[in-house]
C-alpha positions as CSV (number, residue, x, y, z in Angstrom):
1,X,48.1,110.1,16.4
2,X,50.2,111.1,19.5
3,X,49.7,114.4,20.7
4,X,52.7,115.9,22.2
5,X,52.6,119.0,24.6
6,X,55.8,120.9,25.9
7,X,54.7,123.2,28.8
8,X,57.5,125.8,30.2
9,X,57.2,128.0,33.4
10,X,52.9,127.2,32.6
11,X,52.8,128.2,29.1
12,X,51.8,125.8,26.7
13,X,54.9,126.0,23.6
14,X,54.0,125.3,20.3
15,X,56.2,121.9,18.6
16,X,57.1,121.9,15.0
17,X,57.8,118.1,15.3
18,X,57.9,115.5,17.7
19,X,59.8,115.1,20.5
20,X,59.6,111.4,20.8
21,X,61.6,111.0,23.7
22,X,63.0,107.4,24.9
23,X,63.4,106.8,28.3
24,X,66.0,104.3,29.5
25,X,67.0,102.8,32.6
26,X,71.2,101.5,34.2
27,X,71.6,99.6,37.5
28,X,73.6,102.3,38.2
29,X,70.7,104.7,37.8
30,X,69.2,103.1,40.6
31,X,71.4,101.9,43.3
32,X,73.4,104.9,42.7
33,X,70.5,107.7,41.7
34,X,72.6,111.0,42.7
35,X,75.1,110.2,40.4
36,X,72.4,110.1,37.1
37,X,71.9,113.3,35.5
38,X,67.9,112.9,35.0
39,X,65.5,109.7,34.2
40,X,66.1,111.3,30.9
41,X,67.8,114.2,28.8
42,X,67.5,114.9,25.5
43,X,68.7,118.1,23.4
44,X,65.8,119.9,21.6
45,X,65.2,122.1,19.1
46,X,62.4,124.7,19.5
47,X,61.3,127.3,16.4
48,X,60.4,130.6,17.4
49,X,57.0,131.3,18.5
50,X,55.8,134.2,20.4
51,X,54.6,132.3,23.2
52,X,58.5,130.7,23.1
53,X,60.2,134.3,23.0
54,X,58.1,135.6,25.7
55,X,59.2,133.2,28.4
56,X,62.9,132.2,27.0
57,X,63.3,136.5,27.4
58,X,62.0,136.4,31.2
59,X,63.8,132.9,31.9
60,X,67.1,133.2,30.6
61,X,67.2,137.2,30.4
62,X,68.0,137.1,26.7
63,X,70.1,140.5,25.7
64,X,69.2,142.5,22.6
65,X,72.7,140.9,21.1
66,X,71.6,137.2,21.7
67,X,73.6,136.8,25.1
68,X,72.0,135.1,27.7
69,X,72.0,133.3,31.6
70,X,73.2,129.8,30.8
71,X,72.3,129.3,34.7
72,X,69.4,130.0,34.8
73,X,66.3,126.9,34.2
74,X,62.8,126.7,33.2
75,X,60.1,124.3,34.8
76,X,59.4,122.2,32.3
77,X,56.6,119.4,31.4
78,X,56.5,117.1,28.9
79,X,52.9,115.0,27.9
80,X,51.9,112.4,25.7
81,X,48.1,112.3,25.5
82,X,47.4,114.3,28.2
83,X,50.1,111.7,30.3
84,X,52.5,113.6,32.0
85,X,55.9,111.6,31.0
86,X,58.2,113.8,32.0
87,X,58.4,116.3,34.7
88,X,61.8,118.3,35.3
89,X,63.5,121.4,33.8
90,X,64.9,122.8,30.6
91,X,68.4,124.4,30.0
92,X,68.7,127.2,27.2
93,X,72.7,126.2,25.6
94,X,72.3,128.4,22.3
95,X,70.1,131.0,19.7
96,X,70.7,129.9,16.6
97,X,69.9,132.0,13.3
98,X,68.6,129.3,10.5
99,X,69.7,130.5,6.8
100,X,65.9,131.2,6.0
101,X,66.7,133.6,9.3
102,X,64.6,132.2,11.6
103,X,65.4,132.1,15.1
104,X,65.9,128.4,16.9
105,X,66.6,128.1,20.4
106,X,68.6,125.1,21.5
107,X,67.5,123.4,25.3
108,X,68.3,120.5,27.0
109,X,65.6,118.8,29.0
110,X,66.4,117.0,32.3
111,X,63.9,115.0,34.2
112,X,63.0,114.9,37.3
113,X,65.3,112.6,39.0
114,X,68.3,115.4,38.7
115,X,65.4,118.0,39.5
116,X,65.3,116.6,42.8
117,X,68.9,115.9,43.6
118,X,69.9,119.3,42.4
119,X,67.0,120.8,45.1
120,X,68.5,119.6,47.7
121,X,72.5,119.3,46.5
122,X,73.3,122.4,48.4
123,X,70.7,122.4,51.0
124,X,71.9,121.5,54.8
125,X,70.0,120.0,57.7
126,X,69.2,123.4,59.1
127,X,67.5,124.4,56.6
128,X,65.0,122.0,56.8
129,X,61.5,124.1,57.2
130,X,59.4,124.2,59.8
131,X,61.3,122.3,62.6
132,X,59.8,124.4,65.1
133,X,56.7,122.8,64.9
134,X,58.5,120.8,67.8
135,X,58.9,123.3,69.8
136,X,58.6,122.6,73.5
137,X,59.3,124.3,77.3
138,X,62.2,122.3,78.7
139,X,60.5,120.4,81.7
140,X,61.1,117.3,83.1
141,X,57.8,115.9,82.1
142,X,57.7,116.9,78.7
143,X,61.3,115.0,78.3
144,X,60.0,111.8,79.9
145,X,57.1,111.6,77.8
146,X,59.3,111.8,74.7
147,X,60.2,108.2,75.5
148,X,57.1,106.4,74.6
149,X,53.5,108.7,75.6
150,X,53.4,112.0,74.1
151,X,55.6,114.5,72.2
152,X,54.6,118.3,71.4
153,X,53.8,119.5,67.6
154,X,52.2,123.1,67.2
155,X,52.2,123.3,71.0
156,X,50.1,120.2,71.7
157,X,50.5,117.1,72.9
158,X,50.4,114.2,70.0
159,X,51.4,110.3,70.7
160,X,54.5,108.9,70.7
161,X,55.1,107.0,67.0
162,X,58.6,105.8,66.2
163,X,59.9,107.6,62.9
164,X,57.7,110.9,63.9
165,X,59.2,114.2,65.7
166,X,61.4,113.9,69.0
167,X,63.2,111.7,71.7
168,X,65.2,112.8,74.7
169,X,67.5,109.2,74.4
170,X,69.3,108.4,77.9
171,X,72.6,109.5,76.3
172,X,75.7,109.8,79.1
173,X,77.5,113.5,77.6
174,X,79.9,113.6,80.7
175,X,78.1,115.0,83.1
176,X,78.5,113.1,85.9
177,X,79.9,109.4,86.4
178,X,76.7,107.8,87.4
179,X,75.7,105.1,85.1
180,X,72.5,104.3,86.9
181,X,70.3,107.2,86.8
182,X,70.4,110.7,84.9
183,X,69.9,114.3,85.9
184,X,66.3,115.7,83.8
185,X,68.2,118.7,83.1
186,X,71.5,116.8,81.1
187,X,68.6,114.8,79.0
188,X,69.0,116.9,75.7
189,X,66.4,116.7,72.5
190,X,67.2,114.2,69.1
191,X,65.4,113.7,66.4
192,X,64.3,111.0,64.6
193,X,65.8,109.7,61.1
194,X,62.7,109.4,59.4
195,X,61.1,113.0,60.4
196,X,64.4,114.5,58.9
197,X,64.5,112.4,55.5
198,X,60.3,112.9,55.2
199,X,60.7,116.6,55.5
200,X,63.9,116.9,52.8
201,X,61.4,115.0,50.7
202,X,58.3,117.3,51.2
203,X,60.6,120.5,50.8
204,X,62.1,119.7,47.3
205,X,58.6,119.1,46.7
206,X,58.6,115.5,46.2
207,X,57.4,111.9,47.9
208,X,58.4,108.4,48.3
209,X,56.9,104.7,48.0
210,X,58.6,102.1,51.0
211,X,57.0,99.1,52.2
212,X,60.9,99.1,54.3
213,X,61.2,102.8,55.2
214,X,57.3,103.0,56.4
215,X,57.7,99.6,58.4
216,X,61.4,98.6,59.5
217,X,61.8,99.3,63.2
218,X,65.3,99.7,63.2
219,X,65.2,102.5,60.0
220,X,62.1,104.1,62.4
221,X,63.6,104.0,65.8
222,X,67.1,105.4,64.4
223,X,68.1,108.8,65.7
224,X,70.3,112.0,65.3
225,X,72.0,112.1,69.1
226,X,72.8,116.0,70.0
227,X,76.1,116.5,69.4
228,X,75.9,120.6,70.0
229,X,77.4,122.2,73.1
230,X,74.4,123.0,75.6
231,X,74.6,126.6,75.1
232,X,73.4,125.9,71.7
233,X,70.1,125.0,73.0
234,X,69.1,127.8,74.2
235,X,66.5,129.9,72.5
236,X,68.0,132.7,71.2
237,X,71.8,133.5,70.8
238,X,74.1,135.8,73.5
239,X,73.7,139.0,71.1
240,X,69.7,138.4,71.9
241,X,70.3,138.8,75.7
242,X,73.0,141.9,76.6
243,X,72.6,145.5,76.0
244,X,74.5,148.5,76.4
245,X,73.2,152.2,77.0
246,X,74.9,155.2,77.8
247,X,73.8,158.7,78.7
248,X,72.5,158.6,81.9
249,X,69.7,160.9,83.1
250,X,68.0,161.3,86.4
251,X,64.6,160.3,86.0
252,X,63.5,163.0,88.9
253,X,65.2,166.0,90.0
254,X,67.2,165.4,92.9
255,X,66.7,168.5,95.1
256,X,67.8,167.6,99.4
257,X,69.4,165.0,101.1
258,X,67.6,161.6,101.4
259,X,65.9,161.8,98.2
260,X,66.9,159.0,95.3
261,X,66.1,159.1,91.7
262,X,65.7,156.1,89.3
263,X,68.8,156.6,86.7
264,X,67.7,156.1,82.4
265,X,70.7,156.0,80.4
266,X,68.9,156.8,77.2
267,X,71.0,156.4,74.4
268,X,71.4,152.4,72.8
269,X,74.5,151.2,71.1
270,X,73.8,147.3,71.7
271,X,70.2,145.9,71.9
272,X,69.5,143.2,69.4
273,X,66.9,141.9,71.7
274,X,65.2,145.1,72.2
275,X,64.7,144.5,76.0
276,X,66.2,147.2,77.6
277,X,63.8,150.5,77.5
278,X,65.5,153.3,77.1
279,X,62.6,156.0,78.3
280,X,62.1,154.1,81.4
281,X,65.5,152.7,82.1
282,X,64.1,149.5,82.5
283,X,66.1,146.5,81.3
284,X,64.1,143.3,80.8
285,X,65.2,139.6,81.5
286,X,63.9,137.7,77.9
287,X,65.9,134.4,78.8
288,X,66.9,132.8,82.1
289,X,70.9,132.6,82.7
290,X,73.2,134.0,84.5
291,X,74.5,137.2,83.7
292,X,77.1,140.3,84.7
293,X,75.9,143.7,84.9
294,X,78.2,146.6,84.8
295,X,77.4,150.3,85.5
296,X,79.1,153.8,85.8
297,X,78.2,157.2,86.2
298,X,79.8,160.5,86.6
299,X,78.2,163.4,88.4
300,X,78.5,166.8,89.5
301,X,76.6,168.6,92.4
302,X,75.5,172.1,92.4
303,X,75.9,174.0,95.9
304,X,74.3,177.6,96.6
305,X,74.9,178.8,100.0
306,X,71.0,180.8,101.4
307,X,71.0,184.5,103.2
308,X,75.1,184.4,103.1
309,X,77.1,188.2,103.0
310,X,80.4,187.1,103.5
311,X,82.1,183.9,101.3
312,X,81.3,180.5,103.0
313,X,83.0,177.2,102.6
314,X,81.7,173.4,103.6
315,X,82.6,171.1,106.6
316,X,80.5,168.5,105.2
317,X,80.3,166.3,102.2
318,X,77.2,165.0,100.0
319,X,77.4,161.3,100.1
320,X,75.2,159.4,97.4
321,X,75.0,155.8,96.1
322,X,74.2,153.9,93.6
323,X,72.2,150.3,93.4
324,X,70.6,147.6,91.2
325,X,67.4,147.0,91.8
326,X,64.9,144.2,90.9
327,X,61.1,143.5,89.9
328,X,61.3,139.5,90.5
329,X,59.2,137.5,88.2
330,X,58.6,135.3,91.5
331,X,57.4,137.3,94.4
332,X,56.4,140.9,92.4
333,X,58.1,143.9,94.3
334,X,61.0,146.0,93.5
335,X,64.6,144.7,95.9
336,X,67.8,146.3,96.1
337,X,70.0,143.5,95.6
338,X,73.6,145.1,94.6
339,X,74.7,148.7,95.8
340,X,77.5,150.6,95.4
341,X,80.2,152.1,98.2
342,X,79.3,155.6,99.4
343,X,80.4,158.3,97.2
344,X,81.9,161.6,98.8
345,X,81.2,165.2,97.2
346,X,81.7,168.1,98.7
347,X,82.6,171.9,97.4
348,X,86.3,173.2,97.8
349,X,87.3,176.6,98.4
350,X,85.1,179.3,99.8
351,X,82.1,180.5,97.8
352,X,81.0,184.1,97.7
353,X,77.6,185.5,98.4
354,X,75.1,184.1,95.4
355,X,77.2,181.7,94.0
356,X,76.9,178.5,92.9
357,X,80.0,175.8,93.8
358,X,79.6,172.9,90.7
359,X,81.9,170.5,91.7
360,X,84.9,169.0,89.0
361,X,84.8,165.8,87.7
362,X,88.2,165.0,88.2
363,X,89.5,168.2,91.2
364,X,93.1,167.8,92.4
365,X,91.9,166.4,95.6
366,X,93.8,163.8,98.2
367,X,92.2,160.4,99.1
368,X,91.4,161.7,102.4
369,X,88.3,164.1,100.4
370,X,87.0,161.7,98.0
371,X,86.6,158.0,99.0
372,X,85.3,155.0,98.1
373,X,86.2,151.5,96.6
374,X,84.4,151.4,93.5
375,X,85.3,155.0,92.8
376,X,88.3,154.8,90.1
377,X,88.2,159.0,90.3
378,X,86.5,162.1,92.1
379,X,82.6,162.0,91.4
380,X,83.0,158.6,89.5
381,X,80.5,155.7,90.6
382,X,81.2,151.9,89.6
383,X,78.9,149.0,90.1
384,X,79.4,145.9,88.7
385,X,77.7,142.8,89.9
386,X,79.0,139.6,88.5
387,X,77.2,136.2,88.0
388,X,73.5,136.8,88.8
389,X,71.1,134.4,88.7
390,X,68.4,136.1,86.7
391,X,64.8,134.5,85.5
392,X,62.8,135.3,82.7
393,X,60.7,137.9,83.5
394,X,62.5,140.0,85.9
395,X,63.4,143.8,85.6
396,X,66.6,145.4,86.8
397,X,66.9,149.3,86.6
398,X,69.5,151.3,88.6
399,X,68.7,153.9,91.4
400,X,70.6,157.1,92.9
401,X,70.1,157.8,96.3
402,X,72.0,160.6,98.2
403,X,72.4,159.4,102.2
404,X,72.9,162.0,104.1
405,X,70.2,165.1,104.6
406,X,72.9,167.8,103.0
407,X,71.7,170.7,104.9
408,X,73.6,173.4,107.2
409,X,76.8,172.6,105.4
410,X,78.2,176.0,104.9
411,X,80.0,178.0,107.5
412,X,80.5,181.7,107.3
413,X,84.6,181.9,106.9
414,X,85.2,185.2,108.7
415,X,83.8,184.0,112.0
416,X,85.0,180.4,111.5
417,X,86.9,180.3,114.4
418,X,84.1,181.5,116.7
419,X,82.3,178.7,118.5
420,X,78.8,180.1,117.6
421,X,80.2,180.2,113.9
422,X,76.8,180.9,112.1
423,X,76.0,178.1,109.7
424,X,73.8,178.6,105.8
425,X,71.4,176.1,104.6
426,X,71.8,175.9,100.9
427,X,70.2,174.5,97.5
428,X,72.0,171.3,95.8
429,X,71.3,169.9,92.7
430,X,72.9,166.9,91.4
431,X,73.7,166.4,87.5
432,X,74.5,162.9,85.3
433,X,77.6,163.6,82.8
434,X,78.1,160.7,81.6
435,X,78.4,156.6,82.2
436,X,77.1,153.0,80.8
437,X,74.7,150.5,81.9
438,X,75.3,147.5,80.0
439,X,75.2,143.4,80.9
440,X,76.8,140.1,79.4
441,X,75.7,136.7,79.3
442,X,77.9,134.4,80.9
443,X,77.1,130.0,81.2
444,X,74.3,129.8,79.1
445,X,72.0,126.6,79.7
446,X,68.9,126.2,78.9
447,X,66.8,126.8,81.7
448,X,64.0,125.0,83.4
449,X,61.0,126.1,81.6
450,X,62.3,128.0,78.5
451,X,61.5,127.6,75.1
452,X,63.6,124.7,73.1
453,X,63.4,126.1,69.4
454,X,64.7,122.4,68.2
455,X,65.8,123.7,65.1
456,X,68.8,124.6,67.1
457,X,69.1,120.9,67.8
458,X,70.0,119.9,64.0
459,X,73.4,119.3,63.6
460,X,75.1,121.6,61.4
461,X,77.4,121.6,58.4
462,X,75.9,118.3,57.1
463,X,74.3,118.6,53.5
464,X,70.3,117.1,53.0
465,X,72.4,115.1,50.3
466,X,74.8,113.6,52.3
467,X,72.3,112.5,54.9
468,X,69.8,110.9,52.1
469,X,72.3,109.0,50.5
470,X,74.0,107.4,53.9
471,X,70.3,106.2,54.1
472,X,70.2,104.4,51.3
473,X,73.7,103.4,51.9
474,X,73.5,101.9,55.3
475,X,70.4,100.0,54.5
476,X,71.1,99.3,50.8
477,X,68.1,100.9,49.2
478,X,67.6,101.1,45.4
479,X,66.1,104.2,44.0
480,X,63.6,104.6,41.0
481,X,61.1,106.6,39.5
482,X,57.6,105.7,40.3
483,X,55.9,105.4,36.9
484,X,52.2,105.7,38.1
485,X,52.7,108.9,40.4
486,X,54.3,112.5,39.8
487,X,57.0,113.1,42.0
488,X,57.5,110.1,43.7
489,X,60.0,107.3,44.2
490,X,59.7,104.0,44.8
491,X,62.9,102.8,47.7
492,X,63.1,99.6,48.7
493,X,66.4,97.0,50.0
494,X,68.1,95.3,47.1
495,X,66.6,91.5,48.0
496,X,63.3,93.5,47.9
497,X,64.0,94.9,44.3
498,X,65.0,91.6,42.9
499,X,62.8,89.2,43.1
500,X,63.3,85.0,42.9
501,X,61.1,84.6,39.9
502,X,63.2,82.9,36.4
503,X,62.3,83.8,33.2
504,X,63.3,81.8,30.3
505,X,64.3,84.1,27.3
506,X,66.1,81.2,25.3
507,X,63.2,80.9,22.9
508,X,63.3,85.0,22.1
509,X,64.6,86.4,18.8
510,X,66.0,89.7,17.9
């Protein structure tokens, strides 16, 4: 006797009868395999058990008034003496109520042909997994052993095999006009065929059986060029590389002329990358590229006039400016490498004995009292510094420096006139109101040395589905279930699936 086991989601269900499933096969089942429901499909009826109930309720989410998910599938395995003959899923379609009131649930069991169509029907090239086992630095070296020595998986060094990983092909995308040699930085990454239709295979959880797809050279050496823009290599996207901080504070009390603070602006809106440190002030370079950086900052100064009886006013202004420096990744010392124009404040009016004169952010004041180029109002600094080559690794922060050494700058007003006018040292202080640091990215490449994620090199928007059957399409592969092996097909040409051999069936009787 044939014993028949039905297991769902692991739990063995108990059959009343026999399922007796017959399997049968249509040409089109095989040169056409997406467009076959399953290698077989059957409605079923199951009796209640409590095994049944237990897994149907967790499944299907089966209300209290018999409603139900009709999306929703089971794994489901199907054995004949121990044999696994069908491996697939089962659909729930209704709950039926028998007139002895017994409950029967209703299925459909699909094998595992559909199974694997349906995993990867809505699947797309980028979401192919692991992909960044491939991951490599872009050098020049690298890219030229691509062509037939070495290629990187897991961050070593494997040999070349047609079919398996990565090629930089010698691919003309318009760089230049020279058809005799190519620039090692316009070689970009493609990937081979095969490694893409292996891995949708592995990921749905299944394998194949070719004699043609594991041997033909032409099926092996095939290749998805790039087709992105080269921005689109690079290994992380522009929100990864800008930031944007506000609220600047001096880092150190500025006190007398020709001292300089480093400026933190310590408040985030923007830092996806989290590279820009907002207790030190200290932005970080995570990817090579050229970028802009934009700064502003207003301030006020504090002035208190020392040992004055009488009011004072100044004859001299506080001049202070601003700069980008940078920690080079090459070389390891802070350079100023962009300053701002000088930056005029100075007290207006007289100032009476033990006051303090905090100048206005925006005073009624001529052009003649407050100059400079990048200052758009009194007190107001601007810096912007516009396509800078930055590498990985380098630190920019931002740096107050007041020029001049500030001191005697009050004169006593009654005896102005007097040549020996008596003159008051004094106390300053300068204070950060408010501003922006901030950068964009601007021409990203790919730089010498990065990191190529070559998941970025997939090409988008195609479905897994698409790309397996233009396979079989373009080298007209048949499709069909390997008998002796779970979850695998056998693929081969047409002429390979036919064979020559004549059998003479006039002799047979029905």
């Amino acid at each position: 006797m044939v014993r028949e086991q039905l297991i769902i989601e692991g739990v063995n269900i108990p059959l009343a009868k026999a399922l007796n499933p017959s399997i049968t096969k249509s040409i089109n089942d095989i040169s056409e395999p997406q467009k076959k429901k399953s290698d077989f499909s059957k409605t079923i009826t199951l009796p209640n058990s409590k095994e049944l109930s237990k897994v149907f309720a967790f499944v299907f989410e089966i209300n209290n008034d018999g409603t139900f998910n009709v999306n929703k599938k089971a794994d489901a395995l199907y054995l004949m003496d121990s044999q696994i003959i069908l491996k697939g899923f089962l659909q729930l379609k209704s709950i039926n109520i028998t007139d002895t009131n017994d409950i029967e649930y209703s299925c459909v069991l699909f094998g595992e042909t559909a199974n694997f169509f349906t995993k990867i029907k809505s699947l797309e090239l980028t979401d192919i997994k692991d992909l960044s086992d491939f991951n490599h630095f872009n050098e020049g070296g690298v890219k030229i052993d691509s062509w037939e020595t070495q290629i990187k998986y897991l961050g070593n060094n494997i040999p070349y095999k047609d079919g398996r990983g990565y090629v930089y092909p010698l691919i003309n995308y318009g760089y230049d006009n020279s058809l005799d040699h190519y620039d090692i930085t316009d070689l970009k990454p493609s990937f081979f065929v095969k490694e893409l239709f292996d891995r949708i295979f592995k990921d749905a959880g299944f394998t194949y059986t070719s004699s043609f797809l594991n041997s033909n050279t032409r099926f092996k050496k095939a290749i998805i060029p790039f087709v992105g823009s080269d921005s689109s290599l690079v290994s992380s996207s522009t929100t990864q590389r800008i930031f944007n901080a506000i609220e600047p504070h001096l880092v150190t009390p500025i006190t007398a002329g020709g001292q300089s603070s480093l400026i933190k602006y310590i408040h985030e809106l923007v830092d996806v990358g989290n590279n820009y440190d907002p207790i030190s002030g200290d932005w970080l370079v995570a990817y090579s590229g050229n970028y802009n950086l934009d700064l502003s900052l207003k301030l006020t100064v504090e002035f208190t006039p020392i040992g004055n009886s009488l009011p004072v006013f100044a004859n001299t202004n506080t001049r202070v400016m601003v700069m980008f420096e940078k920690y080079g990744s090459i070389g390891g010392s802070w350079t100023p490498f962009w300053y701002s124009t000088y930056l005029d404040v100075k007290p207006v009016g007289s100032i009476n004995s033990g006051d303090t004169y905090i100048t206005e952010l925006n005073p009624s004041l001529n052009s003649q009292e407050y100059s400079g180029v990048n200052s758009i109002s009194p007190n107001t600094v601007n810096l912007s510094a516009q396509n800078i080559l930055l590498v990985a690794g380098d630190i920019i922060r931002v740096k107050l420096i007041v020029v001049n050494d500030m001191s005697q700058i009050f004169s006593d007003v009654a005896i102005f006139e007097d040549v020996n006018g008596v003159k008051y040292n004094h106390t300053v202080k300068i204070n950060t109101i408010e501003g922006h640091f901030k950068n964009s990215a601007r021409n990203i490449t790919h730089s010498y040395g990065e990191l190529i994620e070559m998941e970025l090199a997939v090409p988008k928007k195609i479905k897994q589905l698409d790309f397996v059957l233009s396979i079989f399409k373009m080298f007209n592969l048949f499709v069909y279930k390997n008998p002796n092996k779970l979850n695998d097909f056998f693929i081969e040409p047409r002429d390979d699936f036919y064979n020559s051999e004549v059998v003479d069936w006039s002799e047979k009787l029905d």
